[in-house]
C-alpha positions as CSV (number, residue, x, y, z in Angstrom):
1,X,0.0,0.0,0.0
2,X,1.5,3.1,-1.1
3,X,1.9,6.2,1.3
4,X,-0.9,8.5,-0.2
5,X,-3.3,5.4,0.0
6,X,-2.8,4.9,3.6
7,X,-2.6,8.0,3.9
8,X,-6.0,8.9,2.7
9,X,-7.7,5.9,4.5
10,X,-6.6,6.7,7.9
11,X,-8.1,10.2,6.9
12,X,-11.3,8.7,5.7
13,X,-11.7,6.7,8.9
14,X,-10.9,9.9,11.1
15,X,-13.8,11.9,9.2
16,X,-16.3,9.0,8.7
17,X,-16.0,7.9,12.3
18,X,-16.7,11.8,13.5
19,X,-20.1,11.6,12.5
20,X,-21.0,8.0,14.4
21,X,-19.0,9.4,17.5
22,X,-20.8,12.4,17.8
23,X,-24.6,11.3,16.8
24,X,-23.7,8.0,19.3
25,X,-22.8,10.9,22.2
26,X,-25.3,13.0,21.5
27,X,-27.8,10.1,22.0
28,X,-26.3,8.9,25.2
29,X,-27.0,12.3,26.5
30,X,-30.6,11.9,25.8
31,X,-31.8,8.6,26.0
32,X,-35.2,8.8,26.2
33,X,-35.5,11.8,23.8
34,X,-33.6,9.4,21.4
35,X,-35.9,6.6,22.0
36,X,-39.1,9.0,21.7
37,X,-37.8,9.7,17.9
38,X,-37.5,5.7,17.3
39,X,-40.1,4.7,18.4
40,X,-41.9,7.7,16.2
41,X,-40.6,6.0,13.1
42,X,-41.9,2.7,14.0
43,X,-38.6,1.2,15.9
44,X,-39.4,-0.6,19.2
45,X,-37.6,1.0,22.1
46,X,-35.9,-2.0,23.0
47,X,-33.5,-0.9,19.9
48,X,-32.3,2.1,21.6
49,X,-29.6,1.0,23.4
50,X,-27.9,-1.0,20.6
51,X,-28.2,1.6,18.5
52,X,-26.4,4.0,21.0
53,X,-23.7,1.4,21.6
54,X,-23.5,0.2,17.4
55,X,-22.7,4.3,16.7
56,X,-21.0,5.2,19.5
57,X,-18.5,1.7,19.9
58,X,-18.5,1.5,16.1
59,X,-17.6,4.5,15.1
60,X,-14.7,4.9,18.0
61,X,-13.7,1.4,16.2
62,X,-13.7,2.3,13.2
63,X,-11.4,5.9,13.9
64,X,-9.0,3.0,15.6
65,X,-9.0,0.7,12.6
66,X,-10.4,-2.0,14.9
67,X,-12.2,-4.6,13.4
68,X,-12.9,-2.3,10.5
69,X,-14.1,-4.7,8.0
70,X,-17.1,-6.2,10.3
71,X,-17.8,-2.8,11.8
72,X,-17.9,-0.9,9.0
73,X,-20.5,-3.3,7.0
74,X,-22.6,-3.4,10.2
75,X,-22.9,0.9,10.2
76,X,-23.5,0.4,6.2
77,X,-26.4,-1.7,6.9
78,X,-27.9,0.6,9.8
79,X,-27.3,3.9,7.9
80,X,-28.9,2.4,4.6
81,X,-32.0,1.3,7.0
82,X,-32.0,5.0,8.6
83,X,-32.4,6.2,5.0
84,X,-35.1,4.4,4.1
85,X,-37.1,4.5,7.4
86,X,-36.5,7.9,8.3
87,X,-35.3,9.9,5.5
88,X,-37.0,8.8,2.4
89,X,-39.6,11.3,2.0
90,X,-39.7,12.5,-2.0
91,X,-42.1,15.5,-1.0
92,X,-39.4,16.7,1.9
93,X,-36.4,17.8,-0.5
94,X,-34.3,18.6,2.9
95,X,-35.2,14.8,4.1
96,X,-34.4,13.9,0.3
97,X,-30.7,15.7,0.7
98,X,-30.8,13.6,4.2
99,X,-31.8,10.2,2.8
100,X,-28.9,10.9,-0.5
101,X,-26.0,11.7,2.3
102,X,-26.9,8.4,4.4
103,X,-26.6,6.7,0.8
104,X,-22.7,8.4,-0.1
105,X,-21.9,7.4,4.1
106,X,-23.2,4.0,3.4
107,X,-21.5,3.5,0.4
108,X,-17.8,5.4,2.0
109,X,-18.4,2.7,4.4
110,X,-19.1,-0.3,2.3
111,X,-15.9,0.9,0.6
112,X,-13.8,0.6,3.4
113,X,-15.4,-2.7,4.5
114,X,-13.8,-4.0,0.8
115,X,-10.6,-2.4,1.6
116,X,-9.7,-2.8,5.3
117,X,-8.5,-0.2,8.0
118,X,-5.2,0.2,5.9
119,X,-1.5,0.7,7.1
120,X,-2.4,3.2,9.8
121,X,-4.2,1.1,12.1
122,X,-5.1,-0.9,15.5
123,X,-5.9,-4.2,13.0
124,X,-2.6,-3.4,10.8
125,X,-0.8,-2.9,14.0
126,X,-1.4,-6.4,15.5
127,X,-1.3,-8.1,12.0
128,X,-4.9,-9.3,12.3
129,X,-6.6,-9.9,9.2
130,X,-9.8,-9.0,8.5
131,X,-12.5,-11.5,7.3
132,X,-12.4,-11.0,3.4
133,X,-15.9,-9.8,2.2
134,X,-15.5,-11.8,-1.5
């Protein structure tokens, strides 16, 4: 792996795990306001808690390079599934802007579920090697 490609995918971890870090903390400091919106949409409460724990824990994993391959398919799959159950609404065009940005984070992520944490990493760093996804 060449410099700038390592590079670049420690820098794409950093940014992509800002946004789960944040949104996890920000839920943690209002659990039951979180769990109001959920359950709004549909979601049984009983989902809060994992969900708080999945963007919080993943995305600290994921700035780490921990387990990057698993991790990052499992925040794919639960930002794909925000989009369609919360921001897919065609009359709403700022919901719309919403559902299209969950679609380019899911598809950053499933990008660096392919590729692994790269060189600059907690997985590279104690040689593990992450379940192929082929």
């Amino acid at each position: 792996m060449t410099q700038l490609t390592s590079s670049a995918t420690l820098l794409a971890r950093v940014l992509i795990s800002i946004l789960f870090i944040v949104s996890g903390f920000g839920k943690l400091q209002d659990v039951a306001g979180f769990t109001g919106y959920m359950t709004s949409g549909g979601v049984p409460a009983i989902f809060a808690w994992p969900t708080i724990a999945l963007e919080f824990l993943g995305g600290l994993a994921i700035l780490v390079g921990a387990f990057t391959r698993p991790v990052a398919l499992a925040l794919a799959g639960f930002t794909l599934l925000a989009a369609l159950m919360f921001h897919y609404v065609p009359a709403d065009q700022m919901q719309m802007i919403t559902f299209m940005k969950n679609l380019a984070i899911g598809g950053g992520l499933l990008l660096l579920a392919a590729q692994g944490a790269g060189a600059y990493s907690v997985d590279a760093l104690l040689g593990r090697k992450s379940p192929s996804l082929a």
